[in-house]
C-alpha positions as CSV (number, residue, x, y, z in Angstrom):
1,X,7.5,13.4,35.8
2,X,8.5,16.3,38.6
3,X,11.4,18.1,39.6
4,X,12.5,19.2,36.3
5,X,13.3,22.8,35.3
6,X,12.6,24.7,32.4
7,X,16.3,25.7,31.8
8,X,17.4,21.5,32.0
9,X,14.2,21.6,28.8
10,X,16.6,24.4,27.1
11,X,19.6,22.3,27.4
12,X,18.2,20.2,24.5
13,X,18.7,22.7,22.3
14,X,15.9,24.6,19.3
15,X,15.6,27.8,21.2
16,X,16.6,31.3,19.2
17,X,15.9,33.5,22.2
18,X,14.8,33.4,25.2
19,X,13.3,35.6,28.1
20,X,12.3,35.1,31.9
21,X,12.4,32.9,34.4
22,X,14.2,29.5,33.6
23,X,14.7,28.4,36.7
24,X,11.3,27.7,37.0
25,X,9.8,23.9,38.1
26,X,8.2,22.3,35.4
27,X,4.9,20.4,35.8
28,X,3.5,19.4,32.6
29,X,3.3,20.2,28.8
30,X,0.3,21.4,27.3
31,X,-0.3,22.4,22.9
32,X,-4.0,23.3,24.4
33,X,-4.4,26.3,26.1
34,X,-7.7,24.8,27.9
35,X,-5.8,22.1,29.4
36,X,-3.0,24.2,30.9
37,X,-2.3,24.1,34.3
38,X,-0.2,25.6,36.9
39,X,3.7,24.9,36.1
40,X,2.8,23.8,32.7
41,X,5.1,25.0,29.6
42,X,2.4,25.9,26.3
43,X,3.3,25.0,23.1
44,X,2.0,27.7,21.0
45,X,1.2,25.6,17.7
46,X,0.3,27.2,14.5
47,X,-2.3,25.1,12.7
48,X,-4.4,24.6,9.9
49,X,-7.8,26.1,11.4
50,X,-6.4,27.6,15.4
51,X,-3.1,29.3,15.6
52,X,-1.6,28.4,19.0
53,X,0.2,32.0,19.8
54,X,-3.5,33.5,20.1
55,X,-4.0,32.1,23.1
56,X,-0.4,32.3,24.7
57,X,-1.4,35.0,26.8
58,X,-4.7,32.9,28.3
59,X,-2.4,29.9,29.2
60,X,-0.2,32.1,30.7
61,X,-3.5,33.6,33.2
62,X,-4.2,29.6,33.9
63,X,-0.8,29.6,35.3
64,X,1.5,28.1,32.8
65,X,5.1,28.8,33.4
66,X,6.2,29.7,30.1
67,X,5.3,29.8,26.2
68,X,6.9,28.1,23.6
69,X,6.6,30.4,20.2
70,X,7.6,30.9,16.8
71,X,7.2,34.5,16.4
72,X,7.1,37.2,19.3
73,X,3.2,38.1,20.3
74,X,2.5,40.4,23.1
75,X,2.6,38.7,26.6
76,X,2.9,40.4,30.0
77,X,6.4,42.1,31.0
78,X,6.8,39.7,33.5
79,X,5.8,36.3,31.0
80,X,8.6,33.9,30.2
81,X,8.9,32.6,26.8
82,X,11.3,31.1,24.3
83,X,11.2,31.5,20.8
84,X,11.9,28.7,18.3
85,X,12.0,27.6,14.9
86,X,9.7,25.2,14.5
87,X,7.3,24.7,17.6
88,X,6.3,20.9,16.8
89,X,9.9,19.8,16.7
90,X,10.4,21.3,19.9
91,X,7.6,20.0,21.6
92,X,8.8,16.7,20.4
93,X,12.5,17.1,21.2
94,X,11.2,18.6,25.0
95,X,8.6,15.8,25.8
96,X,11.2,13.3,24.7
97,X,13.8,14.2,27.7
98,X,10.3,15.6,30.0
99,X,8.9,12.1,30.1
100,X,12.8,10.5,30.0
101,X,12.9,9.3,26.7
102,X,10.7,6.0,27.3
103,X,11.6,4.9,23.8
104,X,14.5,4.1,24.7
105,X,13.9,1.4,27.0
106,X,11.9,-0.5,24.6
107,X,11.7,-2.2,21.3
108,X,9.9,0.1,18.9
109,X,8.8,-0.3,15.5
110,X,7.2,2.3,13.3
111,X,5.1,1.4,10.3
112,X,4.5,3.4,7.5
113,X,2.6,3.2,4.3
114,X,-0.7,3.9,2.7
115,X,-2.7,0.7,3.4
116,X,-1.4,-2.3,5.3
117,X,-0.2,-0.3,8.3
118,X,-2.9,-1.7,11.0
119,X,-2.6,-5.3,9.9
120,X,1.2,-5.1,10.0
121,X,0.8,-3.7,13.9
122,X,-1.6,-6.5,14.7
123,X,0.6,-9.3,13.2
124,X,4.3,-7.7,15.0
125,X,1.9,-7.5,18.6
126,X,0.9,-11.1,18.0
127,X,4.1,-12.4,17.1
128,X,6.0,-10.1,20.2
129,X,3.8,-11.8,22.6
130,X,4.5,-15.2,20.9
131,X,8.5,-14.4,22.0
132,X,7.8,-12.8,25.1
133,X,7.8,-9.4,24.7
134,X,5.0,-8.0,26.3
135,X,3.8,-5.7,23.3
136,X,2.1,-2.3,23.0
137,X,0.2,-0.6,20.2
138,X,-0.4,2.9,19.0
139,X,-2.2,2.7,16.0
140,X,-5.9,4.0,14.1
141,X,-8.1,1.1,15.9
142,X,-7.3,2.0,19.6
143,X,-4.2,2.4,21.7
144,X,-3.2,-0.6,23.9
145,X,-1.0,-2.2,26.3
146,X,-1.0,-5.0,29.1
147,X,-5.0,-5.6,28.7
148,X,-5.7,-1.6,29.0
149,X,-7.5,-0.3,25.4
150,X,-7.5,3.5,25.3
151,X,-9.8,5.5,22.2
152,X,-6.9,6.8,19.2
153,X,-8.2,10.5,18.2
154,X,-4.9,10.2,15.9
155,X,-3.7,7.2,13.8
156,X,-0.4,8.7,15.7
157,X,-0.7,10.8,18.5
158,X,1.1,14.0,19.2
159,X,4.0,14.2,20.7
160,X,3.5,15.2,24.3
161,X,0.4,12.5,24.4
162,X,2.6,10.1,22.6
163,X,6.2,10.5,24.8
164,X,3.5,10.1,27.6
165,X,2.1,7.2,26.3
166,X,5.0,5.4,26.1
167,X,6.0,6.5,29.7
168,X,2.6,4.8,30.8
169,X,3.8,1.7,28.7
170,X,7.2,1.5,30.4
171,X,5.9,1.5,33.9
172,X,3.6,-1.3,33.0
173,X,6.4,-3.2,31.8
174,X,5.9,-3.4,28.3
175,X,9.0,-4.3,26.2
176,X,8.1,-3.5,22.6
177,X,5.8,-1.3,20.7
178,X,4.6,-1.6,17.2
179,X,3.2,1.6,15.8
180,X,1.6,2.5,12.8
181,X,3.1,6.2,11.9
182,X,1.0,8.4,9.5
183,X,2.3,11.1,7.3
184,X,0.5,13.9,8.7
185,X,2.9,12.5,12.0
186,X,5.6,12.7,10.2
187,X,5.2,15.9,8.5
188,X,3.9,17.8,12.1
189,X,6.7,16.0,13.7
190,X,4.5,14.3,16.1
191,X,7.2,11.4,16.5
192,X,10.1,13.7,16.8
193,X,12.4,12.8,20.1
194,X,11.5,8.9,19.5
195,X,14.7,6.2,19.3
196,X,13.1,3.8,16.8
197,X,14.4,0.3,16.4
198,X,13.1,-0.6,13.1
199,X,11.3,1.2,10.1
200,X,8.7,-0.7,8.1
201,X,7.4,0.7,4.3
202,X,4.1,-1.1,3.2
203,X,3.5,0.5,-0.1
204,X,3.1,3.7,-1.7
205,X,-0.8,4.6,-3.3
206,X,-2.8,8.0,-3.8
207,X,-4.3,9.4,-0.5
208,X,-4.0,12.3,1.5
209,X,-3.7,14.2,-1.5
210,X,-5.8,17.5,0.6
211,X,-3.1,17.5,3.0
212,X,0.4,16.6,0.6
213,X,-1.2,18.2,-2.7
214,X,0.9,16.0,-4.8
215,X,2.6,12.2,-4.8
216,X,5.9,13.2,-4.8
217,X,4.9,15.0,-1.4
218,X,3.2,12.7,-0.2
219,X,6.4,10.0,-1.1
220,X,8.7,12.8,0.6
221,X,6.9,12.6,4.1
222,X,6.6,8.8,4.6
223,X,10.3,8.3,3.3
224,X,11.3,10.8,6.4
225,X,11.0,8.1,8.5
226,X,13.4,6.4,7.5
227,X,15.6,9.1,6.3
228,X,15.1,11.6,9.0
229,X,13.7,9.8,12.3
230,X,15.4,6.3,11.9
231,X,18.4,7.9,11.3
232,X,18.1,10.1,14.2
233,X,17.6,7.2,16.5
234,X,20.2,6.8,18.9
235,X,19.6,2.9,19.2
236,X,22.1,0.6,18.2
237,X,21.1,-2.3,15.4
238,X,18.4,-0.1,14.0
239,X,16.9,-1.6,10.5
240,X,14.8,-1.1,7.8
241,X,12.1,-3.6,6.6
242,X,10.9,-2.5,2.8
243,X,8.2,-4.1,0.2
244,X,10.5,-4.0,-2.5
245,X,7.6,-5.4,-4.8
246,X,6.0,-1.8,-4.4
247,X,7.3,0.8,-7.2
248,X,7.9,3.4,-4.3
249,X,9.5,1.0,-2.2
250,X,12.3,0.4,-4.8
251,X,13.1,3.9,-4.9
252,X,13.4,3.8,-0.9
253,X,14.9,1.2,-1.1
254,X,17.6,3.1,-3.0
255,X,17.9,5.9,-0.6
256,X,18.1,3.9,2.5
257,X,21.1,1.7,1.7
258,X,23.4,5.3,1.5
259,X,22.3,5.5,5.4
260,X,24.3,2.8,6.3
261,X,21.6,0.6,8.6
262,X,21.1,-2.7,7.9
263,X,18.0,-3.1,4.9
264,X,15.5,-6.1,4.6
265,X,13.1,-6.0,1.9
266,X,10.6,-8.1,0.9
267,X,8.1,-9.3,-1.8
268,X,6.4,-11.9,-3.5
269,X,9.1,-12.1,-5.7
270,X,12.6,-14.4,-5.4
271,X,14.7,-11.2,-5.5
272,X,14.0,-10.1,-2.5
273,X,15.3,-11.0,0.8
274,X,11.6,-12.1,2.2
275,X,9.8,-14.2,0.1
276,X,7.3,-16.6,0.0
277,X,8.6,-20.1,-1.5
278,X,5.1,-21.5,-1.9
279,X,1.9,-20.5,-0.5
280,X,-2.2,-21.3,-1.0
281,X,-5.1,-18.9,-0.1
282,X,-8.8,-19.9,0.4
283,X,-11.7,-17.8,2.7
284,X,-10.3,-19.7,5.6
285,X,-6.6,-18.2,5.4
286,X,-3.5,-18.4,4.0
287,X,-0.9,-21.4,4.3
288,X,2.9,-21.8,3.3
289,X,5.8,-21.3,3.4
290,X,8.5,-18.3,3.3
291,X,12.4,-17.9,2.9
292,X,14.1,-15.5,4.9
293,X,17.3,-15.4,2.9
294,X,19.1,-18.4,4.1
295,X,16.2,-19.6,6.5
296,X,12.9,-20.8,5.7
297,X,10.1,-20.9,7.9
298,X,6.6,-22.2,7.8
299,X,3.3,-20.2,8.4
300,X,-0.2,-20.5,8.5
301,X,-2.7,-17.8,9.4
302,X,-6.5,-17.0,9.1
303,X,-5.5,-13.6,7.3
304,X,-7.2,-13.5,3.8
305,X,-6.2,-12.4,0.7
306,X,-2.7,-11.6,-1.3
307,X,-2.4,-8.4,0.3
308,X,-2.1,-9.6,3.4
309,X,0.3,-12.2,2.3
310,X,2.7,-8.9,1.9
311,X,1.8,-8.0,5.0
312,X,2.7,-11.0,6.6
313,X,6.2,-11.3,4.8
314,X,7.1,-7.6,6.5
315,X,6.1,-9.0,9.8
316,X,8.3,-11.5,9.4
317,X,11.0,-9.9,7.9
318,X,11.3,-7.4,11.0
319,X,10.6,-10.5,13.4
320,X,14.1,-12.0,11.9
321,X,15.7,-8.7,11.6
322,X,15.1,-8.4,16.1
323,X,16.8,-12.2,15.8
324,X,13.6,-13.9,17.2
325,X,12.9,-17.5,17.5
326,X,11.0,-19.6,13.5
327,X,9.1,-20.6,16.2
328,X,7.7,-17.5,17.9
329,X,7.3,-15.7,14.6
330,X,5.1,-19.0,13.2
331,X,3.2,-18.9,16.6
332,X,2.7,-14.9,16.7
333,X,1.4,-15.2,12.8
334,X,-1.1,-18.1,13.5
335,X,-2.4,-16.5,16.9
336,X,-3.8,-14.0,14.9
337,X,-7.2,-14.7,14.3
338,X,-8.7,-11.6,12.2
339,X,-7.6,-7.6,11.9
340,X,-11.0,-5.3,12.8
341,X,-12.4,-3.6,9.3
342,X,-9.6,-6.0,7.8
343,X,-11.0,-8.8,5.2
344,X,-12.9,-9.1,8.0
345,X,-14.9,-12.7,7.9
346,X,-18.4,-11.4,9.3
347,X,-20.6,-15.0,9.9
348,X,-23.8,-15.2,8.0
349,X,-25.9,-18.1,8.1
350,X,-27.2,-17.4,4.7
351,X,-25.0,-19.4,2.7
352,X,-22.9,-16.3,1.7
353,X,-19.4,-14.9,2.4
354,X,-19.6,-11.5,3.8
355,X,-16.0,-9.4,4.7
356,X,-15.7,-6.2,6.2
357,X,-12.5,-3.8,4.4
358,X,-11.1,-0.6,5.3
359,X,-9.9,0.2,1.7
360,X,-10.3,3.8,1.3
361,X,-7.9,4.1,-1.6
362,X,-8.4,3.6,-5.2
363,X,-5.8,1.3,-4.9
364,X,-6.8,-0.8,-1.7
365,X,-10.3,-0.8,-3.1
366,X,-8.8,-2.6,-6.6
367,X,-6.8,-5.0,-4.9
368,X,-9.2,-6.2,-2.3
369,X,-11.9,-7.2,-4.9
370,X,-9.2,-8.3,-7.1
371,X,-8.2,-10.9,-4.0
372,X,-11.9,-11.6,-3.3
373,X,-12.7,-12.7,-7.4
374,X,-11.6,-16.1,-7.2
375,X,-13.3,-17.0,-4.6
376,X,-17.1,-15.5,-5.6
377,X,-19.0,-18.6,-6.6
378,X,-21.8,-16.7,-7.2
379,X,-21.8,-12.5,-7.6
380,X,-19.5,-10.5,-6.2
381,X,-21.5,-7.2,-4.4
382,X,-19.4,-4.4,-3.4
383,X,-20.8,-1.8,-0.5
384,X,-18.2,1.1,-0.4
385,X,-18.3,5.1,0.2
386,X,-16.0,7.8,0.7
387,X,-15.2,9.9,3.6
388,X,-16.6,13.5,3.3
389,X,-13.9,16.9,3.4
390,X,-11.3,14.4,2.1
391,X,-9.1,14.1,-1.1
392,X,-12.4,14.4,-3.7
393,X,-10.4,13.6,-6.5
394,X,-10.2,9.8,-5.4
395,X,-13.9,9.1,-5.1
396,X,-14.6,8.8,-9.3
397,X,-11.5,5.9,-9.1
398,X,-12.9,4.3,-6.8
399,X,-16.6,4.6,-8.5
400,X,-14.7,3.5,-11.7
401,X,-12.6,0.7,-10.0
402,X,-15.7,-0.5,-8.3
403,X,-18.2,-1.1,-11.6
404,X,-15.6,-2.8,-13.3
405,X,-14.4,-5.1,-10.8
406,X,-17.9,-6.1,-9.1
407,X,-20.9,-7.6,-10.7
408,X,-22.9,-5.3,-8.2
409,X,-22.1,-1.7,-7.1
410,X,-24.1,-0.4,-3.4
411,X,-22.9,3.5,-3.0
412,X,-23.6,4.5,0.5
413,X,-22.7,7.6,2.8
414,X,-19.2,7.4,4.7
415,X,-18.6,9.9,7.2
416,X,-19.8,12.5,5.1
417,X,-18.3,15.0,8.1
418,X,-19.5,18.6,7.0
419,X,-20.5,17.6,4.0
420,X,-24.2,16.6,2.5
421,X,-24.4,12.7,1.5
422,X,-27.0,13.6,-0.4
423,X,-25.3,16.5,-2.4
């Protein structure tokens, strides 16, 4: 975008004080001081390792306009800058109006949860294609949109990249965006400025616990989507799509019908709003049908496994909540032939079933051998690892999960990252 000024940034508000130039043009946003350019503003971020307001003073030498900072460092007399609260939010609210608020003209669904979050955003883009809506997603495979695939360095990008993003999605026409939304986003306020459409809770498990320290943390930052940046979303009809048949989804469940946007949950059970009437699962798929509270509607899809029988029902629930067609929502769901590092079929000409999992939970790990039991004719071998500089205190339930499910156990190195896989 060009022809903006830094004062029309301050007009959306966050700023404590202020000093300089603000009528200056505005070129850019930069969070890294090696990518600023001329005309840029620089987000000074504090992080975990790099604290951003070290190198104010180096973006400013490369010629950005001004710095954006939470506490007053030493900068040139002649520097602009503007002090804020909380930088992220900032950066968020300002690439929001920079890049004209491309959430807005769009259909966008976030998706939050421990596990289920990439299958979910595979099923919604197949079943927005099915109606017409020429989808987008931004999620941990890859980030992609009219044929164009892009590499994801986040499950959910930061904000500048991610208002950016969606800017690039809106000029190639695309209608509606399913993204999967992590809780380090949603903590660091990396989706802060977006207008969401819809909400979607998978499930609650342990994971993350190096970054939240605790579950109750960890339940506090995913429920802010819904509680925080749904409810800040200027879009009219906004909704919430919740497994009720997860213990923490029953408790947001609870706090999201005080918000006063419409509420769709969903479950394998008949209490719930989405829920399968009758269904049958095999290595070739899962067939059957599901009732949408008054409506019923028939499905059949090469997904495998219980698990993603609950994803399926939240794709359809928020597929009913945007008032699309039985017909697109069966079509999108059987499109879908397989989710990468998802139950993944892999073909073998051995006479053996091999599948491919992400689960990197204790819980994910449980229910996919769980899922895969009843159909082991033989044994059932389980190949699994854990990521190094990551939550250690998950690695001995999954060990544990592992021996007692399987009839074989293969421990193998994971992205060990800084750490020894032999140690």
């Amino acid at each position: 975008m060009t022809g903006m000024r830094l004062k029309e940034l301050l007009e959306a508000g966050e700023v404590d004080e202020a000093g300089g130039d603000m009528d200056q043009a505005v070129t850019g946003l930069s969070y890294d001081s090696r990518r600023v350019k001329k005309g840029h503003i620089f987000f000074a971020v504090p992080g975990e390792r790099l604290d951003g307001h070290e190198f104010a003073a180096q973006a400013l030498e490369q010629g950005a306009a001004a710095v954006v900072m939470e506490r007053r460092v030493s900068l040139p007399q002649s520097a602009t800058w503007i002090r804020v609260r909380n930088v992220r939010r900032t950066m968020g609210m300002w690439s929001a109006l920079f890049f004209a608020s491309p959430s807005r003209r769009m259909v966008l669904v976030g998706i939050t949860g421990t596990n289920g979050k990439t299958t979910v955003s595979y099923l919604l883009e197949s079943i927005f294609s099915a109606a017409g809506m020429a989808p987008g997603v931004i999620g941990t495979i890859n980030y992609r949109y009219q044929g164009r695939i892009l590499a994801a360095p986040h499950t959910t990008p930061e904000s500048v990249d991610l208002q950016a993003l969606l800017a690039e999605m809106v000029e190639a026409d695309v209608k509606s965006v399913a993204m999967e939304v992590s809780s380090h986003a949603l903590e660091m306020e990396r989706v802060r400025g977006i207008e969401f459409d819809a909400a979607l809770f998978t499930n609650l498990t342990r994971d993350h616990l190096d970054f939240h320290m605790d579950m109750e943390r960890y339940f506090s930052a995913k429920s802010r989507l819904f509680t925080d940046y749904l409810g800040a979303s200027a879009k009219q009809n906004k909704f919430a799509v919740i497994h009720g048949g997860d213990p923490r989804g029953r408790e947001l469940l609870d706090k999201v019908r005080e918000l006063g946007f419409e509420v769709m949950s969903y479950g394998r059970g008949r209490e719930w709003d989405v829920h399968p009437l009758e269904f049958e699962g095999d290595l070739d798929g899962l067939r059957g049908k599901i009732r949408v509270k008054d409506q019923v509607v028939d499905f059949s899809s090469r997904l495998i496994g219980p698990p993603n029988l609950e994803n399926i029902l939240g794709a359809v629930g928020v597929g009913f909540a945007l008032g699309l067609s039985k017909s697109a929502i069966s079509e999108g769901i059987a499109r879908l032939e397989s989710v990468p590092g998802r139950l993944e079929k892999i073909q073998s000409k051995l006479g053996i079933s091999v599948l491919v999992d992400y689960a990197h939970t204790p819980d994910a790990l449980e229910r996919v051998i769980g899922a895969m039991r009843p159909f082991a004719r033989g044994q059932l071998i389980v190949l699994f690892g854990c990521g190094g500089d990551r939550d250690r205190g998950k690695r001995s339930l999954m060990g544990e999960i592992a021996g007692r499910l399987s009839d074989l156990v293969v421990l193998t190195s994971d992205n060990p990252r800084t750490e020894e896989p032999l140690a």
